[in-house]
C-alpha positions in Angstrom: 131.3 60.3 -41.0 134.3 62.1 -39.6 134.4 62.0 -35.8 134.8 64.8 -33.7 138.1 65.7 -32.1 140.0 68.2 -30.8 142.3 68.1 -33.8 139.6 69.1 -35.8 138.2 72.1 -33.2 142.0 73.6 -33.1 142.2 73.4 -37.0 138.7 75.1 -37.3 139.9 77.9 -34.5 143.4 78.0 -37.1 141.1 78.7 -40.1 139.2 80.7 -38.9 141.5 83.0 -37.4 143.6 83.2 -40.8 140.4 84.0 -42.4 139.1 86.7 -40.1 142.1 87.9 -37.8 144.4 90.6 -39.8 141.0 92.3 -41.4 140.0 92.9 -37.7 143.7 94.3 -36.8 143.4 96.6 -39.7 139.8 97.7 -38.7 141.4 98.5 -35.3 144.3 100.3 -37.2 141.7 102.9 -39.1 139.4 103.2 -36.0 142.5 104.2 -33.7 143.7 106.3 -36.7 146.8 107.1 -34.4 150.1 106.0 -35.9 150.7 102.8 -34.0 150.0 100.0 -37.1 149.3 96.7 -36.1 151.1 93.8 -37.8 149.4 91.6 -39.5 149.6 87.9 -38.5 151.1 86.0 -41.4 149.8 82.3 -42.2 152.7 80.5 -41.7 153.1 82.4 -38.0 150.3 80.0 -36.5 152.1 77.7 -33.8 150.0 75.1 -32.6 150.2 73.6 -28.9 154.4 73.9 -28.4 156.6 77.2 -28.4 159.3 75.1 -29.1 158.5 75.4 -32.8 158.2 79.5 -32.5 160.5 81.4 -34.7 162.3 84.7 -34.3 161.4 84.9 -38.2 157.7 85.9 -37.2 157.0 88.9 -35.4 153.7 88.7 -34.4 153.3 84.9 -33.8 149.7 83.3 -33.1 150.1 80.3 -30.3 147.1 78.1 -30.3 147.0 75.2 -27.6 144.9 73.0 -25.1 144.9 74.6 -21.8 142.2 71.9 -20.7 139.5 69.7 -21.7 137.0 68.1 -19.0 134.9 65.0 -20.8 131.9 63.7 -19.1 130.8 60.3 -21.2 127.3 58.6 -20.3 126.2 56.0 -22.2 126.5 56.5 -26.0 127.3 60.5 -25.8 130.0 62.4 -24.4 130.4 65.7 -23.7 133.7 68.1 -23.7 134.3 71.2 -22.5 137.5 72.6 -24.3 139.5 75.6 -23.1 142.2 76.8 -26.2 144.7 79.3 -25.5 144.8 82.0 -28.2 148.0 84.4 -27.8 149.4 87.1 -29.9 153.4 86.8 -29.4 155.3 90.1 -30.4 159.0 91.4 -30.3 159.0 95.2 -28.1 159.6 97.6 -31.2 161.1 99.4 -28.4 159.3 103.2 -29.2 156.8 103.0 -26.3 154.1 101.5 -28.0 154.2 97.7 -26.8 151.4 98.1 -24.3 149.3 99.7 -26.5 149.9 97.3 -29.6 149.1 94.2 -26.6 146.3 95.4 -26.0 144.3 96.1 -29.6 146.2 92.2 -30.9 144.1 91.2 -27.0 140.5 93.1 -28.7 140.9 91.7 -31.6 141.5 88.0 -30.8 138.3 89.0 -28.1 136.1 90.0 -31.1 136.7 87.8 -33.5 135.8 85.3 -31.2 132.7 87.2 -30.0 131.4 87.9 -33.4 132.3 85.0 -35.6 130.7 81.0 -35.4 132.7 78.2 -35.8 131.1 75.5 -37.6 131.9 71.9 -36.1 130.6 69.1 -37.4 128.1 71.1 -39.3 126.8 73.2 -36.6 127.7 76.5 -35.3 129.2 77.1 -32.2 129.7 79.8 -30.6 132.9 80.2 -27.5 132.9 82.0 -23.9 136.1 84.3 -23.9 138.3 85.1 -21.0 141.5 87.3 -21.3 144.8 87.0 -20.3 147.1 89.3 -19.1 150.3 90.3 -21.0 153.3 87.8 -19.9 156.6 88.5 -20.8 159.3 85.3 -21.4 162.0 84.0 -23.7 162.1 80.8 -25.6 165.8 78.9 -25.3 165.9 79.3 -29.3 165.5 82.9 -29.3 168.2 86.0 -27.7 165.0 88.4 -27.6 162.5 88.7 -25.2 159.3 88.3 -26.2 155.9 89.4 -25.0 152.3 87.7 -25.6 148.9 88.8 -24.5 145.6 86.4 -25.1 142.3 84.7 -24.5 140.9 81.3 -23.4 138.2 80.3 -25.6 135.7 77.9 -24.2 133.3 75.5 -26.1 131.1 72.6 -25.7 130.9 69.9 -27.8 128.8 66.5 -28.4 129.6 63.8 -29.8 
């Protein structure tokens, strides 16, 4: 039997977001029915736990990492609690839209999150969301400056 780790969780939260992300950013796009058309995030945009593999050649980016896990071990269980960073990273398309655009990647990270299970290790979890607010930054391999807006996802696990 395959052991439970957080390799695994952050390649089921990867999945899952390639499977379900860019069909909630389009339902966003025909609810808002306003102009401003959300990018979708391509596969190969998915940058797990080190911006120092992000790319100017992906505009949005999706950053996934560990912000912390707390394990409590007693006798032959443990428990984790895993907090993952999800972020949206985008280039400012400069027409007075970035805030806006932040703000529906934020709700849809938020509700796919909300609605969706992730199975692990055959049973389905579901996460405690928390946003962040928009940060603006540059990476040293990059001239433009960058924005990213988010959420922790929390879940517990057994093992």
């Amino acid at each position: 039997m395959k052991k439970l780790d957080v390799e695994t969780i952050l390649k089921n939260i990867e999945l899952s977001l390639k499977e379900k992300l860019n069909d909630k950013l389009l339902a966003i796009d025909t609810e808002k029915a306003d102009g401003i058309v959300l990018r979708p995030v391509d596969d190969n945009a998915y940058i797990i736990q080190s911006l120092d593999e992000f790319s100017d050649n992906f505009d949005p980016a999706l950053y996934l990492g560990i912000e912390s896990i707390n394990t409590v071990g007693e006798y032959s269980g443990t428990a984790k609690t895993i907090r993952v960073e999800a972020s949206v990273i985008v280039a400012d398309p400069q027409d007075g839209t970035i805030f806006s655009r932040l703000f529906r990647y934020q709700r849809a990270l938020e509700e796919t999150f909300l609605e969706n299970y992730f199975t692990i290790k055959n049973m389905r979890e579901k996460v405690k969301v928390t946003s962040l607010e928009p940060v603006v930054f540059k990476v040293q391999n990059s001239t433009s400056e960058l924005k990213a807006i988010g959420v922790i996802i929390e879940l517990n696990v057994f093992s």
